[in-house]
C-alpha positions in Angstrom: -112.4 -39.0 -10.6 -112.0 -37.4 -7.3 -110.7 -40.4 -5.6 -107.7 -40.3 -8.6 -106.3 -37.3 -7.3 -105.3 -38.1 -3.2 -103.7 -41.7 -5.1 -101.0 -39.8 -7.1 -100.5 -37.6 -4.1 -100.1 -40.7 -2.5 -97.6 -41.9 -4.9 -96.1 -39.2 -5.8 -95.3 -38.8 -1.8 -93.9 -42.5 -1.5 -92.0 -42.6 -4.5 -90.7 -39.3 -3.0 -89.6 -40.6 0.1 -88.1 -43.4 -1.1 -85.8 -41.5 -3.6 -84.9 -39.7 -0.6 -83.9 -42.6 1.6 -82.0 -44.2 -1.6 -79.8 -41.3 -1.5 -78.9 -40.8 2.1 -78.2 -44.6 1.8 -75.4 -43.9 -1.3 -74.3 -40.7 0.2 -73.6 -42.5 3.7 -72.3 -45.6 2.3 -69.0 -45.2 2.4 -68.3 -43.6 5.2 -70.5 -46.7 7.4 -68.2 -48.9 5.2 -65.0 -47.6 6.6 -66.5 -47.1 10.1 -67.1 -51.0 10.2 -63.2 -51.6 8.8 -61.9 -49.6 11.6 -64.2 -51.3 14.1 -63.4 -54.2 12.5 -59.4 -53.6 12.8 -59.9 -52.9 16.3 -61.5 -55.6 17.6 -60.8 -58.5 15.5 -57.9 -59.4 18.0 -60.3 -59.4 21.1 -61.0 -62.6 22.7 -64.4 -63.6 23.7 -63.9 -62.3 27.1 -62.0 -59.0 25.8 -65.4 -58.3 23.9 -67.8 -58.9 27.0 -65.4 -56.6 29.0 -65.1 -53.7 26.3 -68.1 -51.7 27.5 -66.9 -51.4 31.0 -63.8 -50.4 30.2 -65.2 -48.1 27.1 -66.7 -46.6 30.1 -64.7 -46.4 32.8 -66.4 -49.1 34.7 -64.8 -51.2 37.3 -64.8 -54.4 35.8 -62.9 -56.2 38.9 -66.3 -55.2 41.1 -68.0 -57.2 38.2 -65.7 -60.1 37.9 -66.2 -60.4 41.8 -69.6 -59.9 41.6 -70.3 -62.5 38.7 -68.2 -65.2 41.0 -70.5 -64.7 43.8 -73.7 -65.0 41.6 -76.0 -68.0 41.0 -78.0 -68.8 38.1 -81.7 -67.5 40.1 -80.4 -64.9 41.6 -81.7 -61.6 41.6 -79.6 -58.6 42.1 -80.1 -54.9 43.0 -77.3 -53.3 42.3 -76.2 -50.4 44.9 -74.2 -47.4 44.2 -74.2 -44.1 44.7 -75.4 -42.2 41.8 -73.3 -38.7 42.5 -70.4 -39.4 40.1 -70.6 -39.7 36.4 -68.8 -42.4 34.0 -70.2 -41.4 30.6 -71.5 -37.5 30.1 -75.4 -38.0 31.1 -75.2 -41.3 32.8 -74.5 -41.3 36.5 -72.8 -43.4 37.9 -75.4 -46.1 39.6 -77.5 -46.2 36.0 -73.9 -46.9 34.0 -73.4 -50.1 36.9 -77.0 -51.4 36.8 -76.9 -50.8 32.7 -73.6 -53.1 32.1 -74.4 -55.4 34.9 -77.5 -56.6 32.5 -75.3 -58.5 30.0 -71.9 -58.7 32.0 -74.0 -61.0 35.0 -76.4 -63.3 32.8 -77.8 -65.6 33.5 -78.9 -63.4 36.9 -81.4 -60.8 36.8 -81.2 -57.5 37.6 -84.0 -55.9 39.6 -85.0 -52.3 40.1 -85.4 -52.1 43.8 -83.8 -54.1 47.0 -87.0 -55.5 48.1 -87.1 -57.4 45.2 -83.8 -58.8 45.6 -81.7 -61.8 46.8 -78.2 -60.5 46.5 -77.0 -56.7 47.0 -74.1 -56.2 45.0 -72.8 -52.3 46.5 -70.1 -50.7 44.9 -68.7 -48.3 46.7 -70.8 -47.6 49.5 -71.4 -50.6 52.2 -74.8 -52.7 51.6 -74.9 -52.6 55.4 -76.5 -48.9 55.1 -79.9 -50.1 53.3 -80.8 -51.5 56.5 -81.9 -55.2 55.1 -81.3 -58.5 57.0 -78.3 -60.1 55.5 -77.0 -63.9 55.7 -73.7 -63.3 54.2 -72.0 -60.2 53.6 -68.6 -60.6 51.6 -66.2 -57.5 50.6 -63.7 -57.8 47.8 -60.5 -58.1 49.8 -59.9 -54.0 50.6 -62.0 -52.5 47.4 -65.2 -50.6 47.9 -66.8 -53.8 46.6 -69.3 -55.9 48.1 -71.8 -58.8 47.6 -74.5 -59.4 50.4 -77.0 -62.4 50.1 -79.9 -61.4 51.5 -81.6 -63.6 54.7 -84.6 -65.4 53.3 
């Protein structure tokens, strides 16, 4: 008989918990419903390539560095991305961590890496690649933006 009581607490407990999630599902219902029309309404024009770029420009992102960057990329490669992480894009997320964060998705099939070392390419925005001190084959700017890609000497 003792084993009867902790089971309906048990119970009791569940069935509780899932009346409460029940409700905060019908109370937030409709207001997720019309947050998915809007969305919807907004994006429903964007082209493939609009909806790959929306992040960066959600964020204030420089998606001409990326565009560069992504033509200079090969399939292998692994990138370290280098910035400097002083200024801010989004409130909380400096600078570098909003580049290397978007650069994930936006330059598939390449892989990001967390340090230079383990690199083939540098990709530096704003500050030149030259000033990590690694042997490079090929350094190439972006015309006369703060953008650069640098293939690193094997």
């Amino acid at each position: 008989m003792t084993g009867a009581r902790p089971r309906t607490v048990r119970l009791a407990l569940a069935g509780l918990l899932a009346a409460t999630a029940l409700a905060s599902t019908l109370k937030t219902y409709p207001e997720s419903w019309q947050f998915l029309r809007r969305e919807q309404a907004q994006f429903t024009g964007y082209t493939a390539q609009d909806r790959l770029e929306a992040a960066a420009y959600a964020n204030g992102i420089p998606i001409d560095a990326f565009n560069f960057f992504r033509s200079h990329l090969r399939r292998n490669d692994r990138y370290y991305v280098n910035a400097p992480a002083s200024a801010s894009f989004t409130p909380g997320v400096d600078r570098s961590a909003a580049l290397q964060t978007f650069g994930r998705y936006y330059l598939l099939p390449a892989i990001a890496v967390t340090t230079p070392a383990q690199a083939t390419v540098v990709l530096s925005v704003g500050t030149d690649p030259k000033t990590l001190g690694l042997p490079f084959a090929e350094v190439v700017r972006d015309g006369s933006n703060p953008f650069w890609v640098a293939r690193i000497a094997q």
